[in-house]
N, C-alpha and C positions, 0 to 999 in steps of 0.2 A: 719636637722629637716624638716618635711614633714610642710604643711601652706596648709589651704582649704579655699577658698574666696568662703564663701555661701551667696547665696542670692539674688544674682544681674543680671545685666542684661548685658551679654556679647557684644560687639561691636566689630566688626570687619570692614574694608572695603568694605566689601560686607553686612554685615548679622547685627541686632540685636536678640541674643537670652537668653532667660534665663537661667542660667546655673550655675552650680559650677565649680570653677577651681580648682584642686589640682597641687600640688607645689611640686618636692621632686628634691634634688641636682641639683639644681638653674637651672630645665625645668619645663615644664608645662608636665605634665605627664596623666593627662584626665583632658575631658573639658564635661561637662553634667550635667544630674544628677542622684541621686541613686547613686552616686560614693562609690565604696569600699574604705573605707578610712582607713589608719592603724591607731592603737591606738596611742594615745599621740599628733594627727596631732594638730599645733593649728590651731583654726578658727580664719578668719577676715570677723565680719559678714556686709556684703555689701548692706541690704535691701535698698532699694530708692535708688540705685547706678548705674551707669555705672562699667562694668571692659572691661579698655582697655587697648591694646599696649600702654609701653611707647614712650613719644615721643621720635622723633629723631631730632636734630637740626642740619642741614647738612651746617650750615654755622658760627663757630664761631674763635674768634682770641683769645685765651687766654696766659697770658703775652709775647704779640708780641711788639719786640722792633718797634716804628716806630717814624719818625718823630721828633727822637731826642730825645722819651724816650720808657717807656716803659708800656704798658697797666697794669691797676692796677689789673688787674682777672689775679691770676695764676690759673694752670689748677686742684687746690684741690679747693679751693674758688667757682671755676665757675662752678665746675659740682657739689660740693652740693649744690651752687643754683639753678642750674637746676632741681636737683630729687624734690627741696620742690617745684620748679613747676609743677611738673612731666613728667619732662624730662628725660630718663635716659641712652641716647645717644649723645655724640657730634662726627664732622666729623670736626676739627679743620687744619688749614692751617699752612705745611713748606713754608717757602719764603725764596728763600735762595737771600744773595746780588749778585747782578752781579758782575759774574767771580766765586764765589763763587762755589764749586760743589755741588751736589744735593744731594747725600749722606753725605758728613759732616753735610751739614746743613738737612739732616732726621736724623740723629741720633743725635743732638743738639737736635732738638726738642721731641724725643723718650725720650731723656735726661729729662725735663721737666715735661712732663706728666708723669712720674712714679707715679705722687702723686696723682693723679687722681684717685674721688672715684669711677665717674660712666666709661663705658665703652665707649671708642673711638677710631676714626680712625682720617688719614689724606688724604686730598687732597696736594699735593703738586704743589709750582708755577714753570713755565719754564719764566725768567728774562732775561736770556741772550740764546745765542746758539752757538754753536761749536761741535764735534765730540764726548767729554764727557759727554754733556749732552745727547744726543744720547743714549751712553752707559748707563750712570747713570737710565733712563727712564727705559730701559731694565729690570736692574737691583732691582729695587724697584717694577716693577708690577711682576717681577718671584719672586723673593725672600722675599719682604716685604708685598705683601699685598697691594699694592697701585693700583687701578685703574681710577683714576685721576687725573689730571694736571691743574693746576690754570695757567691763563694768564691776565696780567692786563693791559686792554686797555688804561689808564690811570696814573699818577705821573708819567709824562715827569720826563729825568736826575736822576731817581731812578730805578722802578721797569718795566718800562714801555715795552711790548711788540711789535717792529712793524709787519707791514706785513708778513718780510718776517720771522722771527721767530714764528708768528703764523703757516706760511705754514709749516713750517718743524717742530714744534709741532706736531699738531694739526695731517702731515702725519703719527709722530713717531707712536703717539695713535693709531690711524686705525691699525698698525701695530699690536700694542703691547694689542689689543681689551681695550683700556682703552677709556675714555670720557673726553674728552677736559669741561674745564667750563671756563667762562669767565667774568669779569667784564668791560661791555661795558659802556666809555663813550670814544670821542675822547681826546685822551691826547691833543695833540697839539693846538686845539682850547680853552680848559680848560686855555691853559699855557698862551699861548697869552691873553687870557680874563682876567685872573689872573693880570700881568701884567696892562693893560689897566686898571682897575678898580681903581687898588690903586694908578694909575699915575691920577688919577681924583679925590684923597681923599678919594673914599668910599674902606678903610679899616677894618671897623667892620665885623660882623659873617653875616651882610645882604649880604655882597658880594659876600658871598658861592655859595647862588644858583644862584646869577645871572654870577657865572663865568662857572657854569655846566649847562647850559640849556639844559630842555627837548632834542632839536635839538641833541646835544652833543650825549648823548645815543642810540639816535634813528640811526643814521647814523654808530657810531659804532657797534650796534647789525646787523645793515643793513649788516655792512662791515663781522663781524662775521658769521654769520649765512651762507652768501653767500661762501666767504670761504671755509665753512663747507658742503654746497653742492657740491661747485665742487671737496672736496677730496674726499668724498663719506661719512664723519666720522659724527656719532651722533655729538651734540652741548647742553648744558647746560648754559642759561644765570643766573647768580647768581643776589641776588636784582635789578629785573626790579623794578623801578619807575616811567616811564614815560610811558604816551599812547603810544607813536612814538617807542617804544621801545616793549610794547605788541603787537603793530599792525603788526611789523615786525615777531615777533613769529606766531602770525595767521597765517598770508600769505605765513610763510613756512608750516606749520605744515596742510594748506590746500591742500598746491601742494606736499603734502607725504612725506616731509621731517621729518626726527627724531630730532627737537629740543624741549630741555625742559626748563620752566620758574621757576624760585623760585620766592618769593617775598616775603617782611620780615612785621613782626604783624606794626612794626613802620610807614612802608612804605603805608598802607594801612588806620592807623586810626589819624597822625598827618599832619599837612599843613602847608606851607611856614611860615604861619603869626609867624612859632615862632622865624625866625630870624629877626624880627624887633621888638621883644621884649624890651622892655626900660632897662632892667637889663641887660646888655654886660654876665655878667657868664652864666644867664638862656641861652641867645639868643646863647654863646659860646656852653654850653652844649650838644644843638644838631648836632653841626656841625658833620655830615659824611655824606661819597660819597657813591652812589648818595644822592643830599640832600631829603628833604623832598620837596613835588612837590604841588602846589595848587589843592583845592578840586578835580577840575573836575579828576585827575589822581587817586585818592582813588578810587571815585569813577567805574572808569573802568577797577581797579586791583582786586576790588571784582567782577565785570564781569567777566573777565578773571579767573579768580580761579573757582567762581562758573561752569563758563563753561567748565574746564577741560585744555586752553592753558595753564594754570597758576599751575605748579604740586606739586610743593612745598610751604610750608612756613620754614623760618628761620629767625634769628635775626641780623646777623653781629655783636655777641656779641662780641665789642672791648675796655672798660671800658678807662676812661681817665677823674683823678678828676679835681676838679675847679682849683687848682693850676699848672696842667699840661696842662689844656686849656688858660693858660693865659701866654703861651707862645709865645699867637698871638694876645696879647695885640698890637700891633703896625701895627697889616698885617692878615687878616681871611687867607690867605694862609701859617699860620705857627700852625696855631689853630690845635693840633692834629684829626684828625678824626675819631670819631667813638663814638657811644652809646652802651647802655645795652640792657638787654631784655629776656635774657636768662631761666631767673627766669616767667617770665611775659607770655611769647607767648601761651602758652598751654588757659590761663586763659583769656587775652583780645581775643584771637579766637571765645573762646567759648559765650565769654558775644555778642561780635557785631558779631559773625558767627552763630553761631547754636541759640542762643537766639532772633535774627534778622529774621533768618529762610531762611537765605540766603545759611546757610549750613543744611544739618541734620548729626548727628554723624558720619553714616558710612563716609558720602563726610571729617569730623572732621578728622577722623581719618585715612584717605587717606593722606589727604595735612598735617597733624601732623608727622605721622612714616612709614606709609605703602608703599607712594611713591617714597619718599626718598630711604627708603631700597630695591624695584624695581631696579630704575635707578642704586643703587650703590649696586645691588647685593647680598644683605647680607638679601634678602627675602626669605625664613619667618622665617630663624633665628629671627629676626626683624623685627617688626613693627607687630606682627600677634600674636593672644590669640590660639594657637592650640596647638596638642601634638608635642613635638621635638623642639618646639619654647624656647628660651632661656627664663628664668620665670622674662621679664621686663614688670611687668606690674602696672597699674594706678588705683586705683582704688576712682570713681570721685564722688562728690556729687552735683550734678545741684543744688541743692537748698541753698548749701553754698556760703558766701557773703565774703567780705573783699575790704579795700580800700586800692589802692596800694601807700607807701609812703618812700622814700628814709632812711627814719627815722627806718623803720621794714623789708625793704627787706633784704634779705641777700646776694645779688651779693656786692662787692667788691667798689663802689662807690658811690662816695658822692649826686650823682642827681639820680633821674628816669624819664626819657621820660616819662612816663605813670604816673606823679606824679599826685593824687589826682582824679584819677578813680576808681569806684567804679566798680568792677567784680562780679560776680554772677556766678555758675561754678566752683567748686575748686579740686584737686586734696586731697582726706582725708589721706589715703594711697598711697607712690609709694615703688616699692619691685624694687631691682636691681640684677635683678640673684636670685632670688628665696631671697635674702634678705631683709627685711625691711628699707627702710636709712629713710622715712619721714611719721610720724604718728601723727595725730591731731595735727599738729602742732610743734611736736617734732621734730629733723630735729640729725639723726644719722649718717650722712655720714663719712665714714673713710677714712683716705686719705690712697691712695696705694691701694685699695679695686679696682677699674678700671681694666678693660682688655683691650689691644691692640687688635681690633678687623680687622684680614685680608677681605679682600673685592676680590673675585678672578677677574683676569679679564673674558672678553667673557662673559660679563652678554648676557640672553639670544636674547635681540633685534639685537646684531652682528651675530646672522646665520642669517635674514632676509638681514644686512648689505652686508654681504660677499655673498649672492644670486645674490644681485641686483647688487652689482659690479660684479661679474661673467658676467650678461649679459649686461652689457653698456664697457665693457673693449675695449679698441681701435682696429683697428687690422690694418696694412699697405696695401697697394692698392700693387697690386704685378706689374711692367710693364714689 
């Protein structure tokens, strides 16, 4: 069936214009107006609207075993909540255990998302190293589609990455033109602090962030990013939190380095005060890494965004209800980590971004879908309203209102971070592939409906890459 979105006002990364979009076997087929339209098309009339790319949420966990259990979003759950935010991408993470190989554990997780209504890809993590992984690396950016490799600077005795498995990551990448990302805090000081804490009594959810300090991050992304220049390989930091950790992205990204920042809606509009909340569940609920960081750090993550170091938004959607967080009733270091948001991000952006005036749409819809699909390739398949573009699009009402409550969202857990805000900004329509899954309210997503969506490597900033190492290449003194 052919869909024509009359009426509204197109947005792109670049451009607002008024326009109609037609729709026919789930692409965007013309984008203008006067459009020849076949008979029988239906309309969705868009007047007073934006129509934009859906978003893309290039950081979520959906039921990722961790910590002893297992996240309540499975991957059908978590991406119809996403479309009723108008999300209609995730870029979800393989982890496979140490020693574990990388292909079992990508096709485990392949396994998973079959049920998935909206369309995804993965990043997957390098936990250990050896010659398999090596190969497996190979294997998965030829054959599957993968152009990315998660590294966790962090959870000492689990998943944790050191040095020297970053270097020889991180070189596989450059190799294999894929992009290293990273979750920088220092493990080992975290562990240590961890430790110390609750040998002093303070056990509760306040402990979190005093075992991850600002410091923590900064030093790691420091550690990162440096790394990262001397193999010559792009670098992607996933939820910055902290200044010390944005100031680090600056000061590469001024002396010409190619690193990119994500940072998540959470990370930007909540502050420490909520782990000394008097309710141990409330104060539990927030608990993920990095934690939530005192005002002054929101506020120079919306500097950083507005500026351009800051290229992404996402969520760390990683669900974990009140009875799975109170498995660190006795120790904040067993408290699973991780919040929601999934549902959320498109709409808190819009209320303290573009309402604020700190963004305007096009910059919205940059740091929403456009960038994301840039770095990871898959542009303007994604993130883009044009002809040949896959038909994911949003179609938004600024003047629509709701207040977000654990009681009506439809992600898979029992709290919301964002409980008792009031948004302004709604997605009325999202179409997933030229499909409808969310309409006034109505929320159609079918499971299995999703595609596996390949990411090739050598996005295009690796010819500039492979340039510049051409000419810094070593060469020996002849005597």
């Amino acid at each position: 069936m052919s869909i024509l979105i009359k009426g509204g006002t197109v947005v792109t990364a670049e451009t607002e214009t008024r326009a109609d979009v037609l729709i026919q076997s789930g692409l965007i087929t013309a984008v203008g107006t006067g459009l020849d339209v076949p008979a029988g098309t239906e309309v969705i009339e868009a007047g007073g609207c934006y129509v934009m790319p859906g978003g893309i949420d290039p950081h979520t966990h959906m039921q990722l075993p961790f910590m002893g259990t297992v996240a309540s979003e499975d991957f059908y759950t978590g991406t119809a909540a996403a479309m009723a935010g108008g999300t209609t991408t995730i870029i979800d993470f393989v982890i496979p255990s140490p020693k574990q190989s990388l292909m079992e554990a990508y096709h485990t997780w392949r396994g998973w998302a079959e049920k998935s209504a909206s369309d995804y890809s993965f990043h997957v993590a390098v936990t250990w190293w050896d010659q398999t992984v090596h190969d497996d690396m190979g294997t998965l950016v030829r054959d599957h589609g993968v152009n990315s490799f998660k590294h966790f600077m962090a959870y000492k005795n689990a998943i944790m990455a050191d040095d020297e498995i970053l270097y020889n990551s991180f070189s596989r990448a450059l190799e294999l033109g894929a992009i290293p990302t990273v979750h920088a805090e220092n493990g080992e000081l975290v562990f240590q602090l961890q430790k110390k804490l609750v040998a002093e009594g303070i056990t509760g959810p306040e402990g979190h962030p005093l075992s991850r300090p600002p410091e923590a991050e900064g030093e790691a992304a420091n550690r990162a990013i440096r790394l990262a220049e001397v193999i010559g390989v792009p670098v992607y930091l996933v939820h910055v939190s902290a200044e010390q950790a944005l100031q680090e992205i600056i000061r590469a990204r001024s002396e010409g380095h190619r690193v990119f920042g994500e940072v998540l809606a959470g990370h930007l509009l909540i502050d420490d005060s909520v782990y000394r909340h008097p309710d141990w569940d409330y104060a539990a609920a927030h608990v993920m890494s990095p934690p939530f960081r005192a005002p002054h750090h929101q506020a120079a993550l919306w500097k950083g965004l507005q500026a351009g170091h800051l290229q992404t938004t996402a969520t760390d959607h990683c669900c974990f209800c009140t009875e799975q967080k109170r498995m660190g009733l006795d120790s904040f270091a067993k408290i699973p980590n991780g919040t929601g948001g999934v549902e959320d991000r498109m709409t808190v952006l819009w209320t303290h971004g573009v309402r604020t005036g700190r963004l305007t749409p096009s910059e919205f819809v940059a740091v929403t879908s456009a960038n994301a699909a840039r770095i990871f390739n898959i542009y303007p398949r994604k993130g883009a309203v044009q002809v040949g573009a896959d038909a994911d699009v949003v179609v938004w009402d600024p003047a629509a209102s709701k207040t977000i409550s654990a009681k009506t969202h439809h992600q898979k857990v029992d709290t919301n971070i964002f409980e008792g805000m009031t948004v302004t900004g709604l997605p009325v329509v999202t179409l997933s592939r030229g499909v409808v899954t969310w309409k006034d309210g109505d929320l159609r997503a079918v499971a299995g409906a999703g595609r596996y969506i390949d990411r090739p490597a050598f996005a295009p900033m690796f010819g500039a890459v492979q340039k510049a190492a051409e000419l810094r290449r070593p060469t020996a003194v002849p005597r």
